[in-house]
C-alpha positions in Angstrom: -29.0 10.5 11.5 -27.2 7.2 12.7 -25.2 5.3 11.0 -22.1 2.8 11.1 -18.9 2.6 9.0 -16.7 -0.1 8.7 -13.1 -0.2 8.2 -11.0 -2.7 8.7 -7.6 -4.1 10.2 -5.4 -6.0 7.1 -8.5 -6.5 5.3 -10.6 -8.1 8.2 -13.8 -5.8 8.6 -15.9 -7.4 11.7 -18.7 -4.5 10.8 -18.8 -6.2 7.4 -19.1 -9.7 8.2 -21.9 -9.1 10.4 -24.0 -6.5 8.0 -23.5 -9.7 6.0 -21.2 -7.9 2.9 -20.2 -9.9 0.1 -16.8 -10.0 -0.8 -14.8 -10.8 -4.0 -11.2 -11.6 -4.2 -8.0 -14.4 -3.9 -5.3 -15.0 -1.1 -1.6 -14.2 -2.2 0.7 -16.7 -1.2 3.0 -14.0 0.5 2.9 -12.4 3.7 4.0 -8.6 4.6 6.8 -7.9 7.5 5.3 -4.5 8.8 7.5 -2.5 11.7 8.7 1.2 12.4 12.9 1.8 12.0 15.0 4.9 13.3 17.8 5.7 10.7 21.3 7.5 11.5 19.5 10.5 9.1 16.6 11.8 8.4 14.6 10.5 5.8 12.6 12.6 3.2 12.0 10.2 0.4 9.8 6.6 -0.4 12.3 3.9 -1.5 11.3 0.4 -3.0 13.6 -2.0 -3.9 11.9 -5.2 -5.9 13.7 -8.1 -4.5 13.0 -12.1 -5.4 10.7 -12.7 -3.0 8.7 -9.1 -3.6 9.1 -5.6 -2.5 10.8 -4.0 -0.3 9.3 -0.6 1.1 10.8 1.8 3.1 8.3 4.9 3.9 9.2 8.1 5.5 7.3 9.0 8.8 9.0 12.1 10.0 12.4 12.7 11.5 14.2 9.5 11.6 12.0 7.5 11.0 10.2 5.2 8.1 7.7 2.3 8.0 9.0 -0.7 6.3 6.5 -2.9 4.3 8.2 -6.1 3.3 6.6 -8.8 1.0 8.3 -12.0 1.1 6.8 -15.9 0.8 4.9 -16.9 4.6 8.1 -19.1 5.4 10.5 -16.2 5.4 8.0 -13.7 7.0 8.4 -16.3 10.4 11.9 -16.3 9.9 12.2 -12.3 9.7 9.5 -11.8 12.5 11.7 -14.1 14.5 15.6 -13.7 14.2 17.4 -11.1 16.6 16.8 -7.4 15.7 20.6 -7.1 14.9 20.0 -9.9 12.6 16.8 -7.9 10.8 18.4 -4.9 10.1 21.4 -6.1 8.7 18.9 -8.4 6.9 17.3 -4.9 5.9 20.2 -3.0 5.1 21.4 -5.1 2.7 18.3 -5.8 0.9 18.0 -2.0 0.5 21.8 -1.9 -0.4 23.7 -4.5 -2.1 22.0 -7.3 -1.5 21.1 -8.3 -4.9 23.5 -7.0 -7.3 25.6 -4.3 -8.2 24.6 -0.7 -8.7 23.3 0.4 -12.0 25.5 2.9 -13.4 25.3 5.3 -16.3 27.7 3.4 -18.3 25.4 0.5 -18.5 23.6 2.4 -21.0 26.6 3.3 -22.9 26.6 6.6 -25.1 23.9 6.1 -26.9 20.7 8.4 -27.5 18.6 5.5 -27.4 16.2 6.1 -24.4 16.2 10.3 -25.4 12.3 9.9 -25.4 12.0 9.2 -22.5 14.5 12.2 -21.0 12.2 15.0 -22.5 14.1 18.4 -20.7 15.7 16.6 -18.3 19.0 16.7 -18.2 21.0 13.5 -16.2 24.8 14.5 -15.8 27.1 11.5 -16.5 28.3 11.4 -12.7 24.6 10.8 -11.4 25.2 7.7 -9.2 23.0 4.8 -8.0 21.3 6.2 -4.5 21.4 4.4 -1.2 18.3 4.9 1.3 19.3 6.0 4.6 20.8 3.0 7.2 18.2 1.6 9.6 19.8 1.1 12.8 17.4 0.3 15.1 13.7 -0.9 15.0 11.3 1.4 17.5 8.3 -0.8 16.8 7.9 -4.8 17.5 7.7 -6.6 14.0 4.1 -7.8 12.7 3.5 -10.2 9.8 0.2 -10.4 8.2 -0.9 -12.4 4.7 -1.7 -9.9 1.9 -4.5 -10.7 0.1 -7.1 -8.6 -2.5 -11.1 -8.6 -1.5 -13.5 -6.5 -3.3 -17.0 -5.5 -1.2 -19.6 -6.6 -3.5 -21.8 -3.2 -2.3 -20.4 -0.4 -0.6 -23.7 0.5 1.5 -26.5 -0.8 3.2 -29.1 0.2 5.4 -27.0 2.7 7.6 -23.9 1.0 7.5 -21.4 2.3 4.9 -17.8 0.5 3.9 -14.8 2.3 3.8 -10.7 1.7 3.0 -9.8 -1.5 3.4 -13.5 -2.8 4.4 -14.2 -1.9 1.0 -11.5 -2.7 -0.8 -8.4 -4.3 0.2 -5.3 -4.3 -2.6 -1.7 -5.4 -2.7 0.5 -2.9 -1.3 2.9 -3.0 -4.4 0.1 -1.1 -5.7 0.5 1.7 -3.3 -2.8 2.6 -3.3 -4.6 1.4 -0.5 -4.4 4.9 1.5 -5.3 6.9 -1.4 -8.5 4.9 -2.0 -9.1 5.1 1.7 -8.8 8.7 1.7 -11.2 8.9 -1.2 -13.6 6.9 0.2 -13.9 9.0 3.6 -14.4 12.3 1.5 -16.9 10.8 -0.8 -19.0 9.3 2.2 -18.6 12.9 4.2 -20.5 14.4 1.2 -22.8 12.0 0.6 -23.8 12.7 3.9 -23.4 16.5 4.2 -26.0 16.5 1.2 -28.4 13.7 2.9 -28.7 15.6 6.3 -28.9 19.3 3.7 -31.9 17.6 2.1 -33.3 15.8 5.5 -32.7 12.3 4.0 -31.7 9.6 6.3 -28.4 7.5 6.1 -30.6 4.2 5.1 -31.0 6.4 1.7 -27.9 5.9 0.5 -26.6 3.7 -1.9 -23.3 1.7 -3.6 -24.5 3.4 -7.0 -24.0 6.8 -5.3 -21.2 6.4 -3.5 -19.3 4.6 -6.6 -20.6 7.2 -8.8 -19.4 10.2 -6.7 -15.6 8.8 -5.6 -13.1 10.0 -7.4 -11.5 6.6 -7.3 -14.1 4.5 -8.5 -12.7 4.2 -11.8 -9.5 2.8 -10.5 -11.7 0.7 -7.7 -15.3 -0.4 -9.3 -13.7 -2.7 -12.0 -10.9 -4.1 -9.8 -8.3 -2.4 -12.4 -6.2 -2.3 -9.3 -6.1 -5.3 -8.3 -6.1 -6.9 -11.3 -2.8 -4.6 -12.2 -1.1 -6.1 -8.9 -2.0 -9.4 -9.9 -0.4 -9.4 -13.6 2.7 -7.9 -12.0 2.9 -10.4 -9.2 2.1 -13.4 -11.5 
């Protein structure tokens, strides 16, 4: 059984323009600054901080070191991609830091019960402080801008050529879900398949019904819930 899946590189899938796929979606006007940093400790934990211009992601990779996803308007993205590295990170640091106001602190609250519904059983102690992400000191991968953007594949499948991730369905990484959908995608076409080649059916059998009706994130994906959530936030 032979078949071809598409993925895709920020969104672009050539496999799907040429097995003619149909696409649904808009253009963001924002760009993402994408690079590797090294920090001066390890990091164990996902920040974002939501900035002006967008969101601010820091993602842990092992060791010392973290993606950074970075969504700002395509003006600044050139300016980020091209200023000095020393320049960058301090850029970075700050944005992560202090770089738009104070720290929140339990005080602001006051010492009122008001938000107790939302504590349940946890307890917060009154000296909990306002966290700071670990300092980026160096960048161990070149910068890359690229223009975010939210397409939809009209079908998932065709005669032996299947979409997957980002081919499929590409969304705004404030959503955080593109891997996950990804991931779901790749297990739901490995059983599709497992069952075809169990029952001697060829790849061309399969179908966008299936596939959508078997993933476990069709729900979140078929309707464009996702992307539609991204949208009202970013509007």
């Amino acid at each position: 059984m032979r078949f071809i899946s598409g993925r895709s590189r920020w969104g672009k899938s050539r496999v799907r323009e040429l097995a003619g796929f149909r696409t649904t979606g808009w253009n963001y006007s924002q760009n993402a600054i994408i690079c590797t940093v090294e920090h001066d400790v390890e990091n164990h934990c996902a920040w974002q901080r939501f900035l002006p211009s967008g969101p601010l992601a820091l993602l842990p990779i092992g060791d010392k070191f973290s993606n950074i996803v970075w969504t700002m308007s395509p003006k600044e993205s050139s300016e980020f991609k091209s200023i000095t590295e020393d320049n960058f990170l301090e850029a970075v640091n700050r944005a992560l830091d202090y770089g738009y106001g104070p720290h929140p602190t339990p005080s602001i609250l006051g010492s009122s019960d008001l938000f107790s519904w939302l504590k349940g059983g946890i307890s917060k102690s009154a000296n909990d402080c306002f966290e700071i992400p670990p300092k980026v000191i160096k960048l161990a991968s070149e910068r890359m801008a690229f223009p975010l953007s939210l397409r939809h594949a009209n079908d998932y499948a065709s005669k032996r050529v299947a979409l997957i991730g980002d081919a499929a369905h590409t969304v705004h990484p404030l959503a955080g879900q593109g891997v996950n959908l990804g991931f779901g995608d790749a297990s739901t076409l490995s059983s599709v398949i497992s069952e075809g080649i169990a029952v001697e059916r060829t790849s061309g059998g399969i179908t966008t019904e299936e596939i959508r009706s078997r993933s476990k994130t069709s729900e979140c994906d078929d309707d464009g819930s996702t992307g539609w959530f991204s949208k009202g936030i970013l509007s």
